[in-house]
C-alpha positions in Angstrom: -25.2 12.3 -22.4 -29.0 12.1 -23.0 -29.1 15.4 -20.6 -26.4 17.1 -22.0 -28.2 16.5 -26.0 -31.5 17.8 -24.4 -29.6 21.2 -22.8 -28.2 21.6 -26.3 -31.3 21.1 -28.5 -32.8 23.5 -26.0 -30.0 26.5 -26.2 -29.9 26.2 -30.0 -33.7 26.4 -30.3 -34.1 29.3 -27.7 -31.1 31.4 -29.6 -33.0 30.6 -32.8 -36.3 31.7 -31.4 -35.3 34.8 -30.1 -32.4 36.0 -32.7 -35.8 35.5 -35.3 -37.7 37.9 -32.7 -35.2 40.4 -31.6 -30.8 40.6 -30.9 -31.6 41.5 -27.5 -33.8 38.5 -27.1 -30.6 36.3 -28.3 -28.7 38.0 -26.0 -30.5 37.3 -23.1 -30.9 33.6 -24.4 -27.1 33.3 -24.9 -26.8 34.3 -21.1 -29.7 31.9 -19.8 -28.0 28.9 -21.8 -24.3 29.6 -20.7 -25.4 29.9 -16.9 -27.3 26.4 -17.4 -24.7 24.3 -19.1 -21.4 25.9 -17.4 -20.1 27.3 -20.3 -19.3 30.4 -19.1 -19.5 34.0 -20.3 -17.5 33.6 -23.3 -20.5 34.9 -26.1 -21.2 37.2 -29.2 -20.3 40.8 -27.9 -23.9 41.6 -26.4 -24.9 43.7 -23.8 -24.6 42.2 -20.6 -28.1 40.7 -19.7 -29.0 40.6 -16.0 -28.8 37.1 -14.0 -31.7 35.2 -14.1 -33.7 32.7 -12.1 -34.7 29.5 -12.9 -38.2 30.8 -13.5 -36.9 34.4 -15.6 -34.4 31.9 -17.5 -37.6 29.7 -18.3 -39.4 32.9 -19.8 -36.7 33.6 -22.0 -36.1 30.4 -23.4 -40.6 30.5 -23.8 -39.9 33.5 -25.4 -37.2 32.0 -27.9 -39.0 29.2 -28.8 -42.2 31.6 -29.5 -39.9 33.4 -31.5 -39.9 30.7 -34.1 -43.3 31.2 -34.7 -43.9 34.5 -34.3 -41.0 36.8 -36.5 -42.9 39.7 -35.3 -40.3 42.8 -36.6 -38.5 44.7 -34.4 -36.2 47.6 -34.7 -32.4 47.0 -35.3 -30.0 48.5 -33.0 -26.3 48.7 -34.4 -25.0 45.7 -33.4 -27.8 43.9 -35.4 -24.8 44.0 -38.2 -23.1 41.5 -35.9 -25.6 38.9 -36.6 -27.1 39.6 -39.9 -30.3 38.7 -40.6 -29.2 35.8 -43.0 -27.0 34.5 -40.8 -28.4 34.7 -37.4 -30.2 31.5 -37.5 -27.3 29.7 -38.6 -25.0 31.3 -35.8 -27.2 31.0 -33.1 -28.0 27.2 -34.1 -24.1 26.7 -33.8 -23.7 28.5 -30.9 -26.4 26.1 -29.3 -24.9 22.9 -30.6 -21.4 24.2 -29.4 -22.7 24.6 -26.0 -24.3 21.0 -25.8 -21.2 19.4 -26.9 -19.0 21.6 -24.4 -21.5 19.8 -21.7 -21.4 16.4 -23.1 -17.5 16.5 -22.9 -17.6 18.0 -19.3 -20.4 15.1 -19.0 -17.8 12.6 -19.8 -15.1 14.1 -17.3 -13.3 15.2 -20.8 -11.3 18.3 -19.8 -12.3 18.7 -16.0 -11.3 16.6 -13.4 -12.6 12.5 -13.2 -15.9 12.3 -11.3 -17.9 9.7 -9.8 -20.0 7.7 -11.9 -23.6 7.7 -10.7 -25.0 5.4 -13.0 -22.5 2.6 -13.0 -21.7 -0.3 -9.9 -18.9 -1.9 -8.8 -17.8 -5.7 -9.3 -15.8 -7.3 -6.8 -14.1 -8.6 -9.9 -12.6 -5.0 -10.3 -12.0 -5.0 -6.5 -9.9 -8.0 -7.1 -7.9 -6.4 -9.5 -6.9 -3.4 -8.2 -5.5 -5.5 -5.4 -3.7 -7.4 -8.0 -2.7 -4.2 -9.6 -1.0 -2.5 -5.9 0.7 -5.6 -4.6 2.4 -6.0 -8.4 3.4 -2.7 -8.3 5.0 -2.2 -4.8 6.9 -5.5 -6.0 8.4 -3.3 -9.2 9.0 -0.5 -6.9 11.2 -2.5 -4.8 12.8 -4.3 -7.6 14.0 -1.1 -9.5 15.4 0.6 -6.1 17.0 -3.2 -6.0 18.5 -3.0 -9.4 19.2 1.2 -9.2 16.5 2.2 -11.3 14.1 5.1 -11.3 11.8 3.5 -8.6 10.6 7.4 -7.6 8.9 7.3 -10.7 7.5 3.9 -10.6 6.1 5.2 -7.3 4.5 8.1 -8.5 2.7 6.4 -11.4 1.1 3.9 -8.9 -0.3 6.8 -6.5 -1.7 8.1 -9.4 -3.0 5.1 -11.1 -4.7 3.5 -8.3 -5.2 6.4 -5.4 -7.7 8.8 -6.0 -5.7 12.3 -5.1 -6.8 14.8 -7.4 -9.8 13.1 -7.7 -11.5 13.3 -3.9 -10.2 12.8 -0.6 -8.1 10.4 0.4 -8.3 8.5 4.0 -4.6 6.5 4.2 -3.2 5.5 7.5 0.0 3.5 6.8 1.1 0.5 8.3 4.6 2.0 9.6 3.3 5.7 10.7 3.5 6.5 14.3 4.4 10.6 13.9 2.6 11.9 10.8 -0.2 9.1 10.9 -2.4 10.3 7.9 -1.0 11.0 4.5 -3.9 13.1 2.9 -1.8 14.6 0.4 -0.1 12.8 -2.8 3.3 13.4 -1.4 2.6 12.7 1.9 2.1 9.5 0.3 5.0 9.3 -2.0 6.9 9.7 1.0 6.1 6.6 2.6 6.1 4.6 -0.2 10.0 5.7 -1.4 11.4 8.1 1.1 12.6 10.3 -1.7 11.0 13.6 -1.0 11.3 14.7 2.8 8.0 15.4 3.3 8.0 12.7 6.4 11.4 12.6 8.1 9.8 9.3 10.0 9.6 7.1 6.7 12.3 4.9 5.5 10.6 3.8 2.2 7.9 1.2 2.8 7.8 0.0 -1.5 12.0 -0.7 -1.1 11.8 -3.0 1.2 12.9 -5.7 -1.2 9.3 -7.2 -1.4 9.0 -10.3 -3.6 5.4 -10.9 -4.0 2.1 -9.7 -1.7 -0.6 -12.0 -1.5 -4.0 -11.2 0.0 -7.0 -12.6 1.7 -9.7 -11.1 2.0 -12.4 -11.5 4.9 -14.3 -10.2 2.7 -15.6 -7.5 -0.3 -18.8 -5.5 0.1 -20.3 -3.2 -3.2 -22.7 -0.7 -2.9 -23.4 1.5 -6.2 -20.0 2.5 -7.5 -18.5 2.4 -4.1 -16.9 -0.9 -2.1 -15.1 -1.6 0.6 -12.7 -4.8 1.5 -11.2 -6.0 4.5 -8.6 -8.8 5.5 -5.3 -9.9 6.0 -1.6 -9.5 2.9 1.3 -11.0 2.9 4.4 -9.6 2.2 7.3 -12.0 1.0 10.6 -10.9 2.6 13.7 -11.2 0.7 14.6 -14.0 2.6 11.5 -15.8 1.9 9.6 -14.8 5.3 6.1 -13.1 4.9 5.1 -10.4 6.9 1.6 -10.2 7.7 -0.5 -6.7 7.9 -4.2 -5.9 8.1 -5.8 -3.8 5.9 -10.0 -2.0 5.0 -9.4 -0.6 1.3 -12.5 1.6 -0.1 -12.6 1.9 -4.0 -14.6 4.3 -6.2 -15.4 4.5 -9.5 -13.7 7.7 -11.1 -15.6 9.5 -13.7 -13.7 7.2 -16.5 -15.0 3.9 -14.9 -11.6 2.9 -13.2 -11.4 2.1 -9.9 -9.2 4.0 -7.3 -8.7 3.7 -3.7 -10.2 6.6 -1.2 -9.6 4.7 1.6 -6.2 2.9 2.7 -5.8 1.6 6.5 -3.3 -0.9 7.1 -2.1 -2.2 11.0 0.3 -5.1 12.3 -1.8 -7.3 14.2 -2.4 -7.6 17.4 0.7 -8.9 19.7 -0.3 -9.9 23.3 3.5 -10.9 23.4 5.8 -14.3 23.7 3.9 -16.9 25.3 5.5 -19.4 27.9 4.2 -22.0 24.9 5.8 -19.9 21.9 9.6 -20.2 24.7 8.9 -24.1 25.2 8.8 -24.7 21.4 11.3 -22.3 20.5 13.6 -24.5 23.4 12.2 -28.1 21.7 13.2 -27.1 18.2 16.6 -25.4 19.4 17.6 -28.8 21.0 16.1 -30.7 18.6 18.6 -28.9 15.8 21.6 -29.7 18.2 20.5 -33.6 17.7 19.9 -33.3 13.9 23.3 -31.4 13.0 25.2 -34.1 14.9 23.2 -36.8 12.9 23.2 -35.2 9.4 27.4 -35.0 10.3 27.7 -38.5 11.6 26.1 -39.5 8.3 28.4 -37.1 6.2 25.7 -35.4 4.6 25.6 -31.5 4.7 25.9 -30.4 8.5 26.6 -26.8 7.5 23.6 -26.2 5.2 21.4 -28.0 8.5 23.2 -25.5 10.8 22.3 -22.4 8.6 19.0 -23.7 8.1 18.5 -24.3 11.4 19.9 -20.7 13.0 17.6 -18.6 10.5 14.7 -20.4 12.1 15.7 -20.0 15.8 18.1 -17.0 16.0 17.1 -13.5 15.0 19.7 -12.7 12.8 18.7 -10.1 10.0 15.5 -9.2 11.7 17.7 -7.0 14.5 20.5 -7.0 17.3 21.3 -10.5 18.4 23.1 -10.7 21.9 25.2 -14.3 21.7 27.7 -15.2 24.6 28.4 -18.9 23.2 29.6 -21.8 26.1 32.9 -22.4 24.9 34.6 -18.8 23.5 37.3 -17.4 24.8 39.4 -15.0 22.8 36.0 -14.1 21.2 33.0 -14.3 23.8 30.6 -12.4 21.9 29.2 -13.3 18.7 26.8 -10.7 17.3 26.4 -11.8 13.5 25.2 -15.0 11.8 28.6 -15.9 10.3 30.4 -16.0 14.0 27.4 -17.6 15.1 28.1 -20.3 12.8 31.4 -20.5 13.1 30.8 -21.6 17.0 27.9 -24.1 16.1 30.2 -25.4 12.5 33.7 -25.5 14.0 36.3 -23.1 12.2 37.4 -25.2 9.1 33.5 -25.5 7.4 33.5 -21.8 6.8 35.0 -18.7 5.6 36.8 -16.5 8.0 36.2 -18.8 11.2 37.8 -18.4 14.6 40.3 -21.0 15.3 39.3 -21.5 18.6 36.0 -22.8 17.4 35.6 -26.7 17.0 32.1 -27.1 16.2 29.6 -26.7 19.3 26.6 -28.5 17.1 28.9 -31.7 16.5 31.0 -31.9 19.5 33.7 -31.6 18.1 33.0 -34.4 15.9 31.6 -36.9 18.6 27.7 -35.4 18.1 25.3 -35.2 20.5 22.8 -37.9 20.9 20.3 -35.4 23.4 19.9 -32.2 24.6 17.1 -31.9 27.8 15.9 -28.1 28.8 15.4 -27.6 32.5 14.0 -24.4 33.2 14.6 -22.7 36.5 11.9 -19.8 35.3 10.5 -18.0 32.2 9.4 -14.6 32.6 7.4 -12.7 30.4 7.2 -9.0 30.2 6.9 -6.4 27.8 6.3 -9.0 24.9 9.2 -11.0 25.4 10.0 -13.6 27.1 13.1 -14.4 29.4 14.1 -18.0 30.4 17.0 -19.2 32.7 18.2 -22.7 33.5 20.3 -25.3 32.5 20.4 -27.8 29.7 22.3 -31.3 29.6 24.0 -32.4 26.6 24.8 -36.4 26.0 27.7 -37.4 24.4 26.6 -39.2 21.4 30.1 -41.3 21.0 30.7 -41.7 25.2 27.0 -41.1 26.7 28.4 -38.5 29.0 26.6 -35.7 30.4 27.5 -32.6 30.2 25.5 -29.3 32.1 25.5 -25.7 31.5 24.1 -23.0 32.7 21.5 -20.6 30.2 19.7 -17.6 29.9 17.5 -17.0 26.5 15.8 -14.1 25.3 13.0 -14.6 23.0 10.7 -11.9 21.1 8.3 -11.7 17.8 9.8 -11.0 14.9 8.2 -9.1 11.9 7.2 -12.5 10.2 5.7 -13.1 13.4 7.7 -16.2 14.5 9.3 -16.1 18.1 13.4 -16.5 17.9 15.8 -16.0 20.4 17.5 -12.1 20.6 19.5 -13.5 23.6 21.6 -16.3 24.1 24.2 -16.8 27.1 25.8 -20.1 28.1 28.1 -20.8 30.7 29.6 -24.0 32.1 28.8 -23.9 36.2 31.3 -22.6 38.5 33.7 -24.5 40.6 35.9 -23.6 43.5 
């Protein structure tokens, strides 16, 4: 500002100067000042004066300011009219003081684009709440597309209130990019985040996912100037009440109105090394040990089917993709590819809606419970991030203490919460001649 007050004290006085001296003089001044504070050619009808250098443009403005002292007469061309002697002074002052102001407001970022501020530094305080600010609004994004509202919109208003397109370059690698990998451009963007425009044909809409809440941890948040960078781990919560975890390096900037905007956006799943013969032995404990409590909670008469459902969204990868179930006892229907057959088989037919009749209740026994379930594994292989485990488990009666074996194979992978469930499921009772 203090710049931009100095440039105009100096055009107004150098316009002054020379107008008092000769029009030609202010014409030349007029050109000098416009080329030094931007304010391009617009001007009194003059004749064109030649470009100057710094030094030439120096001279005249000597010159004008001599002027003010000197008044030394000179002849009047026609176009001295234009000015009037009276006037002059008064005009060229204006002039001066228009140009100044016409800096001061391209000083501010008033009608060009937002710049960097040079002079001000970043807080980690503002860091911290433009992460607040991004995970609130891909939450509204994803509840307007849930409730049918205009969630294109809502998209667009938070790439341009927290991204700096428009304003600089933008570095964003998205989480969930594999064939158009950077999105330098604002739509490129827009597509990810909503899917609406067909920019990417890859995206699906990454902000109408149904997100409930992001949370975020940060390693940690490093300033320098008006510039800062953070790196760490967020959470998104699934509509089922999962999170999803992603890594993430933001870089933030100051814009030329003091609000912080990204430049910088990389985000990555972690890390997988695969299913780990551990991740298949604790997946097999809980299973069994699910088998034992659903028997219980029945024999008690408390809520069996709330424990099997609980039970089946922690083990079984239902809603998180294809589930491949070939239950022990199912005849007329062998394969049970959603969570509500699934639970018909484990619940018995009567404890839920739309049941199969041939299903009594596999968790329960039919009623007499199981008292044990004991995994034997024959092997567990582990390939390709998964893991593969065949065998046979025994069941004990928990009314007669019989035992009963079967035969298993169980598929296990990562899901996108990153817990292990089972994808693969088939139990059959050993053969006999």
């Amino acid at each position: 500002m203090a710049r931009a007050l100095s440039a105009a004290l100096l055009a107004a006085a150098a316009c002054l100067g020379a107008q008092l001296r000769t029009p030609t003089a202010a014409a030349e001044a007029w050109a000098f000042a416009a080329a030094r504070l931007g304010a391009g050619p617009a001007g009194p009808p003059l004749p064109a004066a030649p470009a100057l250098g710094r030094a030439e443009g120096s001279s005249v403005a000597m010159r004008g300011l001599l002027g003010l002292f000197g008044r030394a007469p000179a002849p009047q061309p026609w176009y001295s009219q234009l000015w009037g002697s009276s006037s002059a002074p008064v005009l060229s002052l204006a002039l001066g003081v228009l140009l100044g102001a016409m800096a001061a407001a391209r000083g501010r970022g008033g009608a060009s684009a937002p710049t960097y501020i040079f002079n001000s530094s970043i807080a980690k305080e503002q860091v911290l709440e433009a992460q607040k600010a991004w995970g609130d609004g891909i939450v509204k994004i994803s509840a307007a597309h849930a409730n049918g509202e205009d969630f294109t919109f809502l998209a667009k208003e938070h790439i341009r209130n927290l991204y700096g397109y428009g304003v600089t370059d933008v570095l964003f690698k998205p989480t969930l990019a594999s064939e158009i990998q950077f999105r330098s451009t604002f739509d490129e963007a827009l597509s990810y985040f909503v899917a609406t425009n067909g920019v990417c044909s890859e995206d699906s809409g990454f902000a109408i996912k149904g997100w409930k809440a992001v949370r975020w941890e940060n390693v940690d948040i490093t300033t320098s100037g008006n510039t800062a960078m953070a790196m760490g781990n967020y959470f998104f919560t699934t509509p089922e009440g999962g999170e999803v975890k992603v890594e993430y390096t933001f870089g933030y900037f100051l814009d030329g109105e003091g609000k912080v905007r990204i430049n910088l956006h990389h985000s990555s799943v972690p890390y997988d090394s695969g299913v780990t013969k551990e991740e298949v032995i604790a997946v097999q404990t809980a299973w069994a040990g699910a088998i034992k409590h659903i028997s219980k909670v029945y024999k008690d008469k408390g809520d069996y089917v709330q424990a099997a459902a609980e039970a089946a969204g922690e083990l079984y990868a239902y809603g998180k993709g294809n589930v491949l179930f070939k239950p022990t006892k199912a005849r007329e229907y062998p394969f049970r590819p959603t969570a509500e057959e699934a639970m018909s088989y484990f619940v018995g037919n009567d404890a839920v809606e739309n049941g199969y009749k041939e299903d009594g209740g596999f968790a329960i026994n039919g009623g007499k419970g199981f008292s044990d379930c004991l995994y034997k594994n024959h092997q567990i292989e582990l390939k390709g991030g998964i893991g593969i485990a065949m065998g046979t488990y025994d069941f004990t009666c928990a009314t007669t203490g019989d035992v009963s074996t079967v035969e298993y194979t169980f598929g296990y992978k990562r899901c996108d919460d990153g817990k292990v469930r089972i994808f693969l499921h088939h139990s059959s009772v050993p053969y006999s001649a």
